[in-house]
N, C-alpha and C positions, 0 to 999 in steps of 0.2 A: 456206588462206592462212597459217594461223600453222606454223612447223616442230616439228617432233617432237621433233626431237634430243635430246636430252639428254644430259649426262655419263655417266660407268660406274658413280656412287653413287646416282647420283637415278632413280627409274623413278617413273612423268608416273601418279599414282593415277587409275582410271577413276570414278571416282564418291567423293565425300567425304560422302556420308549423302543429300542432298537429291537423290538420284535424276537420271535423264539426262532424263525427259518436260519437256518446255516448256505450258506453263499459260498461256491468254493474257492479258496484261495484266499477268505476274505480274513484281514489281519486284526490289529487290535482295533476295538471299538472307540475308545477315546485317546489324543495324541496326548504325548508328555508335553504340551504347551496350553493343554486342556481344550483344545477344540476337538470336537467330532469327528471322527475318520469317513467322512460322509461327504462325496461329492454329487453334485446333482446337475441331470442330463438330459434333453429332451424339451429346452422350454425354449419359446421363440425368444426373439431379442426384447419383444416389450414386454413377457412375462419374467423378463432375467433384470429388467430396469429397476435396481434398485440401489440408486446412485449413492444417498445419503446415508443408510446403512452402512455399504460397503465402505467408505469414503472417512465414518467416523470409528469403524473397528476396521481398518486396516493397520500395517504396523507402521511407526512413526517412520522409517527408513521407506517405505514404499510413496506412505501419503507426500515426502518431501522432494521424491523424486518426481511423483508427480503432478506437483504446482511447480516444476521447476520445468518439467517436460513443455505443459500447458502453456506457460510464461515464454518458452521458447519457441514455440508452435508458433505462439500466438504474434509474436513480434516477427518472426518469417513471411507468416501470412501478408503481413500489414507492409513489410519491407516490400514482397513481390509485388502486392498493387499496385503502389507508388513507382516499382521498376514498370508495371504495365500501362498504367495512364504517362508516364512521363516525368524522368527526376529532373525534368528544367520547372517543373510545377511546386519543387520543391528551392526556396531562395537560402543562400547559403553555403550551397554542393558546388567545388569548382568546376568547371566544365570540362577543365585540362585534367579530372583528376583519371584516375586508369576506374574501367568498370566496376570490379569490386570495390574498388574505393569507396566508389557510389555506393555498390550495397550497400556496405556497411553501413556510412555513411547515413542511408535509409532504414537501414536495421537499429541503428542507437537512436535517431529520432522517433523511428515506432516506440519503444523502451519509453522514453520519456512523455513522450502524448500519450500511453497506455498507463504508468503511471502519476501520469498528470503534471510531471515535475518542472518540463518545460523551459528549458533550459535559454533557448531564443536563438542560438546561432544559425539554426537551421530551421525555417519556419515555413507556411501552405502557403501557397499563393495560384490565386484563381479559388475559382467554387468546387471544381472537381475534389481537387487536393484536401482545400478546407473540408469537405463534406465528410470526405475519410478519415478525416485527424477526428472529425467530428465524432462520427459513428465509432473511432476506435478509442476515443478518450472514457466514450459514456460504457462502452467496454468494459473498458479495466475499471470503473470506479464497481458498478456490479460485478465484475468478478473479485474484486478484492474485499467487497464487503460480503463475497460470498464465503472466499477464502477466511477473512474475518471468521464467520459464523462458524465456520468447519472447527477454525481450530481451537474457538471457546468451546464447541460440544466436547472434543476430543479432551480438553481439559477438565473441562465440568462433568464429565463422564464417570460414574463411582465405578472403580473398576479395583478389586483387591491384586495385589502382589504378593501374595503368599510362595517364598520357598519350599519347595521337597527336596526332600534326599532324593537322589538320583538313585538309588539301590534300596529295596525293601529288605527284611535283616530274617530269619530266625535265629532268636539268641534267647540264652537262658532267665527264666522269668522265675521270681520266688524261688518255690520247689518244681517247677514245671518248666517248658518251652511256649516261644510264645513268636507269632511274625508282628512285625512293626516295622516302623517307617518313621522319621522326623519331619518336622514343619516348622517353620518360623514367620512371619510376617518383616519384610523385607525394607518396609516403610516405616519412617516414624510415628506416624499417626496410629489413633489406638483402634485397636477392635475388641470389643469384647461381646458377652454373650454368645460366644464361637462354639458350633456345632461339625460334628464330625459323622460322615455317613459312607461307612464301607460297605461294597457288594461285590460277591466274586459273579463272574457270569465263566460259565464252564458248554463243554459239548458233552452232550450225555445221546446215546444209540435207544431212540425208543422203537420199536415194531421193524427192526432196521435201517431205521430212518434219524441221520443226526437231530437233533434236536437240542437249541439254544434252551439253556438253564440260566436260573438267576438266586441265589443265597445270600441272605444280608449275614453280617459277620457280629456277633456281640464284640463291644470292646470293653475293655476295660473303664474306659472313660470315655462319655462322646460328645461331653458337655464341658467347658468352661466359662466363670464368666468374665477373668481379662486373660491377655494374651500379651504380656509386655515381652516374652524373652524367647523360647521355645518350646517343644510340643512333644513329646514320644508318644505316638498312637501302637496300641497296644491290643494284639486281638489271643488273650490266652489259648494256648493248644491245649484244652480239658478233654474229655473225651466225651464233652456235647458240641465241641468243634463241628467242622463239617470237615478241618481238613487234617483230623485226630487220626493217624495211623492208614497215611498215607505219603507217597515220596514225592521229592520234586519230579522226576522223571512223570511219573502219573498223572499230576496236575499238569506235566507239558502235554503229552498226550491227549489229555482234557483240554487243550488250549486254554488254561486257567487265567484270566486276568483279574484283578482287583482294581475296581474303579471306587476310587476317591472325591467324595462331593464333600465340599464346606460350605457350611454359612455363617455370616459374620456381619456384626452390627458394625457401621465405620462411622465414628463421632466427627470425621473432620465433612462430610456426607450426609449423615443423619439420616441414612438410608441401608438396607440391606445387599450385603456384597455377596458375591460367591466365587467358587474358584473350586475346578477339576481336575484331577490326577488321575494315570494309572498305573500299576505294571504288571509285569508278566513274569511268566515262572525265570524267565533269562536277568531277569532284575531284580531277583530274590537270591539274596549271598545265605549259604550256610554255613551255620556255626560259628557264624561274627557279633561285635556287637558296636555300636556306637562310642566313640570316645566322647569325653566330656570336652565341650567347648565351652565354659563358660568360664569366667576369670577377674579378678577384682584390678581395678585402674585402683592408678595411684591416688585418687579422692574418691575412693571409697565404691565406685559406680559399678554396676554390675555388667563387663563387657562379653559381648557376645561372638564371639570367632567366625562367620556366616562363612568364610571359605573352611571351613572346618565341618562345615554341613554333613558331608557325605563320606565325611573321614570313619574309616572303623578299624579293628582290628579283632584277632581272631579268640574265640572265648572256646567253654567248653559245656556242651548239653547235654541237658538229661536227657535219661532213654524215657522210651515206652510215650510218643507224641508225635512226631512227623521223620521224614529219613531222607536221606542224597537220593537210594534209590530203593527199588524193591528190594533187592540182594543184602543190603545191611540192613531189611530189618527183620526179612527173613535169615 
């Protein structure tokens, strides 16, 4: 169904990583947060150890829960031992006071021997005692200067923010139809030399066997070289398309996605960033088009509406280029 063609620059890559087998049930290939729909299974605990990695690309809400989790752990642990050798080893804790008391009691001085703070009211007395304050003080200086290091990588880490429209668009282009999608860079910091790379991967029945396809898409533009405001990425519906006189309905049936790769230079970095997108035929509006968000401040500044991203409203297209379904274009 779809055409081959393509221009004399572009040659239609057969596979982008994720292999041609089709898996059943299996959904979109990359998520709308740009990670991989790829989970992996089968590997023992120390082929799965990979603390650091995990630790500096998890999301900032998980990592905080969990040096908060740890910090918590870790002052229980140190409270129970002190309950186990004995809180009269501990000078300070009233005798009369009720058990929990004590815990706590032995929970807040773990806190401050782990980080170091030391406050004095409550202090080891004997070797036993000392030896634990000891072992749990040299604790938390390594764990904090571990913590430390985590969250300088997680900041020093170049990682782009680039916005998408949540909805990819067919709307009227020139004299013709065209799909597109918007993007913005979400940060202040600049990027430029930004590169744009669309692929649909589709299911196509060869010898009756599914079979994972993969088509790059010419665009319109797949280069710029700054990026201060926003982006309309633009793939004409000519009829050297692949998806030239064909409907949405078809491409669903095709399980059609459009995966979206950037790459981008970041001057606050001085390093090269990138950043993933995709979507699917359930994410492609017909006959819409993007409203203008952009807007002059009162000194002159060119402001940019970014909750206005995914705003659109409804247009009107030309024939004889893509269709809602088979029935309207036959």
């Amino acid at each position: 169904m779809f055409h081959k063609k393509q221009n004399k620059n572009t040659e239609p890559p057969k596979d982008l990583g994720f292999g041609t087998q089709v898996q059943s049930g299996q959904g979109r290939l990359i998520n709308n947060d740009g990670s991989f729909n790829v989970q992996r299974k089968g590997l023992n605990l120390l082929e799965r150890l990979s603390f650091y990695h995990q630790l500096i690309a998890m999301p900032w809400w998980k990592f905080n829960m969990l040096v908060f989790l740890v910090y918590f752990v870790a002052n229980l642990l140190f409270a129970s031992i002190y309950c186990i050798i004995g809180l009269e080893h501990l000078g300070g804790i009233s005798p009369d006071a009720a058990i929990w008391d004590k815990f706590w009691e032995a929970f807040f001085f773990s806190a401050q021997t782990l980080t170091t703070v030391g406050y004095g009211r409550v202090n080891p007395v004997g070797v036993i005692a000392s030896t634990v304050s000891a072992i749990e003080s040299l604790s938390g200086l390594l764990g904090f200067a571990l913590a430390t290091g985590l969250i300088y990588g997680r900041f020093a880490r170049p990682v782009a923010n680039i916005l998408f429209s949540k909805t990819s668009i067919i709307a009227p282009y020139r004299d013709i139809n065209a799909w597109m999608f918007r993007m913005t860079n979400a940060r202040d910091n600049q990027l430029i030399e930004v590169e744009v790379q669309v692929n649909i991967t589709y299911i196509k029945t060869i010898h009756g066997k599914p079979v994972r396809q993969y088509t790059a898409l010419d665009l319109e533009r797949n280069k710029v070289t700054m990026f201060p405001t926003t982006w309309t990425i633009v793939h004409p519906l000519t009829d050297k398309s692949p998806l030239y006189n064909v409907s949405l309905d078809e491409l669903k049936d095709m399980q059609v996605e459009f995966m979206v790769m950037v790459k981008a230079f970041d001057e606050a970095f001085s390093t090269n960033v990138h950043s993933r997108y995709s979507y699917i035929t359930d994410e492609v509006a017909y006959g819409e088009k993007f409203v203008n968000i952009h807007e002059t401040s009162h000194d002159g500044k060119t402001l940019i509406r970014l909750d206005r991203l995914d705003l659109r409203e409804p247009a009107q297209l030309h024939r004889n280029s893509i269709y809602n379904s088979p029935k309207e274009r036959d």
